[in-house]
C-alpha positions as CSV (number, residue, x, y, z in Angstrom):
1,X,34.9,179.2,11.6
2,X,32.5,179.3,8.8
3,X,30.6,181.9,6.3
4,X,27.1,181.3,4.7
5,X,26.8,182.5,0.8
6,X,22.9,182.0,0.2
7,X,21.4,179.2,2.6
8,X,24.7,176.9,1.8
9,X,27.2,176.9,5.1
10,X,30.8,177.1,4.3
11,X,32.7,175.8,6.9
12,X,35.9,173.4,8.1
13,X,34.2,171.3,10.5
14,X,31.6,170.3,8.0
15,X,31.5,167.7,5.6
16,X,30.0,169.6,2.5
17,X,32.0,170.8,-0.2
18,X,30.8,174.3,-1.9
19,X,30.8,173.5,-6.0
20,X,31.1,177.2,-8.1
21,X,30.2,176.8,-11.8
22,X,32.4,179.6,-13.0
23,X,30.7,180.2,-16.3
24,X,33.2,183.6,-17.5
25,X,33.1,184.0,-20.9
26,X,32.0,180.3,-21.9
27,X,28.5,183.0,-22.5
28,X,29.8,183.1,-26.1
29,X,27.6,186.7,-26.5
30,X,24.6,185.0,-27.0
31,X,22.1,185.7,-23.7
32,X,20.3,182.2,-24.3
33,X,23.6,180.3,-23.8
34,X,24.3,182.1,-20.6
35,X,21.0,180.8,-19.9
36,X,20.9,177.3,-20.8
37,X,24.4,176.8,-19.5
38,X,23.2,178.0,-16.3
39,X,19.7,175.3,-16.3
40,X,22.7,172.7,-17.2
41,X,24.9,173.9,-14.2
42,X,22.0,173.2,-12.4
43,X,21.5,169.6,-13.5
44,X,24.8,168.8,-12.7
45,X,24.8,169.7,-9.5
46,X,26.4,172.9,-9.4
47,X,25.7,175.2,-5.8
48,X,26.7,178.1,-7.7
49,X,26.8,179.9,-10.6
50,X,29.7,182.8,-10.7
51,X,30.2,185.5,-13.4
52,X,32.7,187.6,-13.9
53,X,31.7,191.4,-14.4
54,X,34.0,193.5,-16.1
55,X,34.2,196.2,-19.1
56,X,37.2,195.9,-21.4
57,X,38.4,199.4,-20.6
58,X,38.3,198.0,-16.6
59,X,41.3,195.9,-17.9
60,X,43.6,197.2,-20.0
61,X,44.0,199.9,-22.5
62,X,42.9,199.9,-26.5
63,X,46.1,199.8,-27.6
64,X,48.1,198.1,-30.7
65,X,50.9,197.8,-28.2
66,X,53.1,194.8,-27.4
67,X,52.7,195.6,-23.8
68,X,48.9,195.1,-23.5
69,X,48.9,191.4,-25.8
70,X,48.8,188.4,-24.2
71,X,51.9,186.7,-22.8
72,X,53.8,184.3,-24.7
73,X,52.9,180.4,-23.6
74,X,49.2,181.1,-23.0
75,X,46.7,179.9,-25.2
76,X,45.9,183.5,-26.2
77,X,49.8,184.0,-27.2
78,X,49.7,187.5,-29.5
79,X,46.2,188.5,-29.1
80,X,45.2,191.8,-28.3
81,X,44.1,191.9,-24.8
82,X,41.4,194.6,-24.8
83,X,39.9,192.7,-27.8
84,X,40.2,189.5,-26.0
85,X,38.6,191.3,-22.5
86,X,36.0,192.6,-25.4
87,X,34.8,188.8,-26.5
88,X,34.8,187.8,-23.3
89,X,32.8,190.3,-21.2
90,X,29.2,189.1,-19.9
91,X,26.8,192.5,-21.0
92,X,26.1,194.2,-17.1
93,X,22.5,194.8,-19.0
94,X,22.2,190.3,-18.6
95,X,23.5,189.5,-15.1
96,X,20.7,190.8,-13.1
97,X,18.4,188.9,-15.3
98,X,20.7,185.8,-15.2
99,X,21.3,185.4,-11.7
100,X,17.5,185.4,-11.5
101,X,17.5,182.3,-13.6
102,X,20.1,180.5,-11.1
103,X,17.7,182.1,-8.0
104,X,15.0,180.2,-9.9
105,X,17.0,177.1,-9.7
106,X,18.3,176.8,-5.8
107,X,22.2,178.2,-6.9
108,X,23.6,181.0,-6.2
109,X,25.3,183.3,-7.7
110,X,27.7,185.9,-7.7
111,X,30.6,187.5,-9.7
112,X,33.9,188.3,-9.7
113,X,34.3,192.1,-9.9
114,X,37.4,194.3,-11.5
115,X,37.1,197.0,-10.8
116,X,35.0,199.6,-7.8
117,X,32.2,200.5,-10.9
118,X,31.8,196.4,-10.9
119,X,31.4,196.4,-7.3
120,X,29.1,198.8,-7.0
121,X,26.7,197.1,-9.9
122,X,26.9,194.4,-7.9
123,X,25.9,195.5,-5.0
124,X,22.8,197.1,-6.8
125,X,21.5,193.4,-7.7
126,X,22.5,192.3,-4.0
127,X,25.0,189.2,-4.8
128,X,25.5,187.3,-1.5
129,X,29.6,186.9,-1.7
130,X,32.8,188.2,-4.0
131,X,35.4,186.5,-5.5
132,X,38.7,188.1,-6.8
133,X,40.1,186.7,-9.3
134,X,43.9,185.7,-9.4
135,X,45.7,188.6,-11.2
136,X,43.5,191.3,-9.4
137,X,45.1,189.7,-5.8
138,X,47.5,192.7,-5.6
139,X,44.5,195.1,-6.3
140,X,44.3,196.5,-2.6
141,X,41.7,199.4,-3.3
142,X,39.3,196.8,-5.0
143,X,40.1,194.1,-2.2
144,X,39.2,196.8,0.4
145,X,36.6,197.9,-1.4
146,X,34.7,194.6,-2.4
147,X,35.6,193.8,1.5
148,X,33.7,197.0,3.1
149,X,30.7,195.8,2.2
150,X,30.3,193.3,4.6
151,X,30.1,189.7,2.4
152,X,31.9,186.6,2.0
153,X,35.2,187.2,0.2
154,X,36.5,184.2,-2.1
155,X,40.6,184.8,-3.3
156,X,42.1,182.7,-5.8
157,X,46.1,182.6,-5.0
158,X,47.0,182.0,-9.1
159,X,49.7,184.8,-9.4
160,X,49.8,185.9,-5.3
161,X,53.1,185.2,-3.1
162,X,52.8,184.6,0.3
163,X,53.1,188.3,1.4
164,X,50.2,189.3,-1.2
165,X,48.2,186.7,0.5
166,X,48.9,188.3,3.8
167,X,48.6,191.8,2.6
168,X,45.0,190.9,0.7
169,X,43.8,189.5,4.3
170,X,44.8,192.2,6.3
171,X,43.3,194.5,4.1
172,X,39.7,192.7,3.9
173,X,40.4,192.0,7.9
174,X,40.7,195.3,8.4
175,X,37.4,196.0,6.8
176,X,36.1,193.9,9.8
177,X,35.5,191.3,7.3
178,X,36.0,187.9,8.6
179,X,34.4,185.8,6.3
180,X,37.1,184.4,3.9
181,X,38.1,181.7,1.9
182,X,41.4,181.4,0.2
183,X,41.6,178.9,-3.4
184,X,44.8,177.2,-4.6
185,X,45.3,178.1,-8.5
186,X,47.8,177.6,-10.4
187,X,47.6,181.1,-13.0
188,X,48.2,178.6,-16.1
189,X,45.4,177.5,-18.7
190,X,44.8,174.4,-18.7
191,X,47.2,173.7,-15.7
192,X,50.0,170.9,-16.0
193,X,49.2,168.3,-13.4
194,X,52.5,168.8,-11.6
195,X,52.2,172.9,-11.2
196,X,49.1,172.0,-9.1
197,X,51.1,171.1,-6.0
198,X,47.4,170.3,-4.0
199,X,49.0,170.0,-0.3
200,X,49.4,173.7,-0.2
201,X,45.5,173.1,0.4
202,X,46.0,171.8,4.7
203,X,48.8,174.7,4.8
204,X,46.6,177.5,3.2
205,X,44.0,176.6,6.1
206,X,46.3,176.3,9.3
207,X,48.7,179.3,7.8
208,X,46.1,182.1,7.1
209,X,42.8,180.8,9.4
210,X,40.7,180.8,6.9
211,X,38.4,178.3,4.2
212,X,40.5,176.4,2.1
213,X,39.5,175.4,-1.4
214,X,40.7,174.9,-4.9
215,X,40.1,177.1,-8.3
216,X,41.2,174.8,-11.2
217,X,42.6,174.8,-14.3
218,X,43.8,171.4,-15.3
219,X,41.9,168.9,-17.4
220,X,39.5,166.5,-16.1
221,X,38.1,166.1,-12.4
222,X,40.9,163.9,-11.0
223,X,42.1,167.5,-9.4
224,X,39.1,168.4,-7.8
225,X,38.4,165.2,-6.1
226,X,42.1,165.0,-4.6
227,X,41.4,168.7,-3.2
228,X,38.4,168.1,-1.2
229,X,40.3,164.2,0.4
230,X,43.1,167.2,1.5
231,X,40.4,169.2,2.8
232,X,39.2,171.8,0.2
233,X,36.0,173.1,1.2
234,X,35.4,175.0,-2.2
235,X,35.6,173.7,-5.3
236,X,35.7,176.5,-8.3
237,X,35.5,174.7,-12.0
238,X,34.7,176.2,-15.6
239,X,31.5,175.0,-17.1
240,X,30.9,175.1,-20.8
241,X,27.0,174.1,-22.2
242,X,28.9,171.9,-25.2
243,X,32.7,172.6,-26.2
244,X,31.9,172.2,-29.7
245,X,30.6,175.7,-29.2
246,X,34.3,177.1,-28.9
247,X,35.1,180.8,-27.4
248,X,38.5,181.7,-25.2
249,X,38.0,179.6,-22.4
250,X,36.4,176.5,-23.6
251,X,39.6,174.6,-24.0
252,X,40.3,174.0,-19.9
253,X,36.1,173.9,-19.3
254,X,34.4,170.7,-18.6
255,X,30.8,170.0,-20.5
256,X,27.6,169.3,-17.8
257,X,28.5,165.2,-18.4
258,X,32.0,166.0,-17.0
259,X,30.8,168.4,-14.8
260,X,28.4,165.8,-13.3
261,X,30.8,163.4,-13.2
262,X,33.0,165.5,-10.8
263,X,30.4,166.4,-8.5
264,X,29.2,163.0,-7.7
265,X,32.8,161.9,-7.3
266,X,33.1,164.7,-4.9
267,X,30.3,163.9,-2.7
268,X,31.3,160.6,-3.2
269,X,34.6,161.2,-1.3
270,X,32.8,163.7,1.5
271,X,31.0,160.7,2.3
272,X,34.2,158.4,2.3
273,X,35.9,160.9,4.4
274,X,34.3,160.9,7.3
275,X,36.3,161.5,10.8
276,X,38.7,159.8,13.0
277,X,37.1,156.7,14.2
278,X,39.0,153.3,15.0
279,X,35.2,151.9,15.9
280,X,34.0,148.9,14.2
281,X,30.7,148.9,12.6
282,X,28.3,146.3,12.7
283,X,30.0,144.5,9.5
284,X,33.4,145.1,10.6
285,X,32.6,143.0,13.9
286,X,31.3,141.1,11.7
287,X,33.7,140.1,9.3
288,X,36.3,140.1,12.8
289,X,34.6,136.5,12.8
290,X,36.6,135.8,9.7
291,X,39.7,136.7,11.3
292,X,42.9,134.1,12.5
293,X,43.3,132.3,15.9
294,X,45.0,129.4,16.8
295,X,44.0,125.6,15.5
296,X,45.2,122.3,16.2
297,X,46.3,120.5,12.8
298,X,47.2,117.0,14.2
299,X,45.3,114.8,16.8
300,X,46.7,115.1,19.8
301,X,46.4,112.3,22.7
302,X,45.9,113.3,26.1
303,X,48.9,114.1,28.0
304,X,50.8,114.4,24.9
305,X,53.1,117.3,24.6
306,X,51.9,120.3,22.0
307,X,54.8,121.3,19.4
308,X,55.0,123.9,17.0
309,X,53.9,121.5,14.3
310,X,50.5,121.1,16.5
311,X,49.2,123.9,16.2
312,X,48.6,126.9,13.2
313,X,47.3,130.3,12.9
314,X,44.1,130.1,10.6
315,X,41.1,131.2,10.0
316,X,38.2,131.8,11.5
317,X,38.5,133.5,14.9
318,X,37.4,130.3,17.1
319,X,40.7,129.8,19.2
320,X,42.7,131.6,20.7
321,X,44.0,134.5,19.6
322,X,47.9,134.3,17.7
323,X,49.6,136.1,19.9
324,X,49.5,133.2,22.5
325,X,51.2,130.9,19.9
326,X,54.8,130.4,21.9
327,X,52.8,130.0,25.1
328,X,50.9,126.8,24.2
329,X,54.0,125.3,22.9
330,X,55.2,123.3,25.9
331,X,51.6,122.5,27.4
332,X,49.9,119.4,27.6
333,X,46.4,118.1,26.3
334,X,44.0,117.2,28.7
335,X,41.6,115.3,26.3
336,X,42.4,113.4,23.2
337,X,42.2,116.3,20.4
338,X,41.0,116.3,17.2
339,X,42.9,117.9,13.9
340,X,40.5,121.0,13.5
341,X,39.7,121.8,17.1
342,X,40.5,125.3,17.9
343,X,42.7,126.0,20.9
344,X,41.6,126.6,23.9
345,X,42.9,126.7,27.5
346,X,40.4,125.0,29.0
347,X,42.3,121.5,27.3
348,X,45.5,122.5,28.0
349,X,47.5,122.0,31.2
């Protein structure tokens, strides 16, 4: 099982872990920051860059209503939501010209659409894959529509149950879409350490057959790095250029030296994984020199009985090996011994 987005492979049996950027509205309305943010993604070793293309009036209504402000324990508590959509949005006019710039670079780059006008703008600048976001997991018609055309489909779980998770794949499967990849999020910004609950990761894999991964909210990289030792073969993080800058989402973002950071302790850890093996290397044998066996820690005259006193497990490995220690005890020397001599049949009878 595995999907390619661009020239990267995505896939269980491999050891490389797929690292998104997710730059959303960390843009701050100024083209140039997109753009720099994206040359710093870059630099910190980012595969991909991901956007998210939407319109304020894809979201929600413009409406001084209680109903469309955010929810109370968010960061955006009270806030108008089409307003806060309205800050947030990435111009459709910049992302053609912006995923040139991550082209330019080696990444990737893709979005996450809203709504079917979203997909279809996509499609016009030919993204390789589509990622829906958390809260748009029950939107069937854009699932199936994002799905029909043929690409690698990212979900994020956030919000989703079980059954939406079943009902999203059935719906892109259905599409003859195969190519999927299911992220653990917790829909909370930043996330509390113990709403992440990362072994869901294995059970997301075995349960739905497809590529797990991990979109996260908390803060720091400890997360991240845990994911990908339980298996995570995506790794989805918010990158800010400087969080100085501010803007909505800079406050669960990490900055390109954090960023950086939490790459090379990913790949650090890919390496460290490795697979099943109960081989020893060439050091291991080794350092198996350094190991215990038996020793005798008296002189012994020949024909003298060996006690337990006689003899002690130490290091290195130049007797016999511990297990034999009852088995000696009882025997007799066949030559006069010396303290330090390891034990060996060959003076024993």
């Amino acid at each position: 099982m595995g999907f390619f987005i661009g020239k990267n492979k995505i896939d269980n049996s491999l050891p490389e872990v797929y690292i998104i950027a997710e730059l959303s509205a960390n843009h701050n309305g100024q083209y140039e920051i997109a753009a720099r943010t994206i040359e710093a993604m870059k630099n910190s070793g980012a595969n991909a860059v991901k956007f998210q293309t939407y319109k304020p009036e894809s979201m929600v209504l413009d409406l001084d209503d209680p109903k469309f402000k955010a929810r109370k324990g968010t960061i955006w508590e009270g806030t108008k939501l089409f307003d806060l959509y309205k800050e947030g949005a990435m111009p459709y006019e910049w992302q053609k010209k912006l995923k040139k710039v991550a082209e330019n670079l080696g990444m990737d780059c893709f979005s996450s659409p809203f709504d079917q006008e979203g997909v279809d703008f996509l499609e016009s600048i030919n993204v390789p894959a589509y990622k829906i976001a958390s809260l748009e997991i029950t939107d069937i018609p854009l699932i199936k529509y994002a799905a029909s055309k043929g690409k690698p489909i990212i979900l994020s779980s956030g919000i989703s149950t079980i059954s939406d998770i079943h009902l999203a794949l059935d719906t892109i499967r259905k599409e003859g879409n195969e190519d999927i990849a299911v992220l653990k999020c917790t829909s909370a910004y930043p996330t509390p350490l113990e709403e992440v609950n990362l072994n869901t990761i294995p059970n997301i894999k075995d349960t739905f057959n497809v590529i797990p991964g991990l979109s996260d909210h908390t803060l720091g990289i400890s997360v991240p790095v845990g994911a990908v030792a339980l298996g995570a073969k995506i790794i989805e993080k918010h990158f800010i250029l400087d969080k100085n800058l501010g803007g909505i989402d800079s406050n669960f973002s990490l900055d390109p030296q954090e960023f950086k950071m939490m790459v090379n302790s990913v790949r650090e850890t890919e390496k460290a994984l490795g697979e099943i093996n109960y081989n020893l290397t060439e050091k291991m044998k080794g350092a198996r020199g350094s190991a215990r066996s038996l020793f005798f820690v008296k002189n012994i005259k020949k024909g003298e009985k060996i006690e337990s006193n006689h003899i002690k497990s130490l290091r290195p490995n130049l007797g016999i090996h511990p297990q034999f220690f009852d088995e000696i005890i009882g025997k007799k020397a066949n030559i006069d011994i010396n303290e330090g001599t390891p034990v060996s049949w060959e003076i024993l009878n």
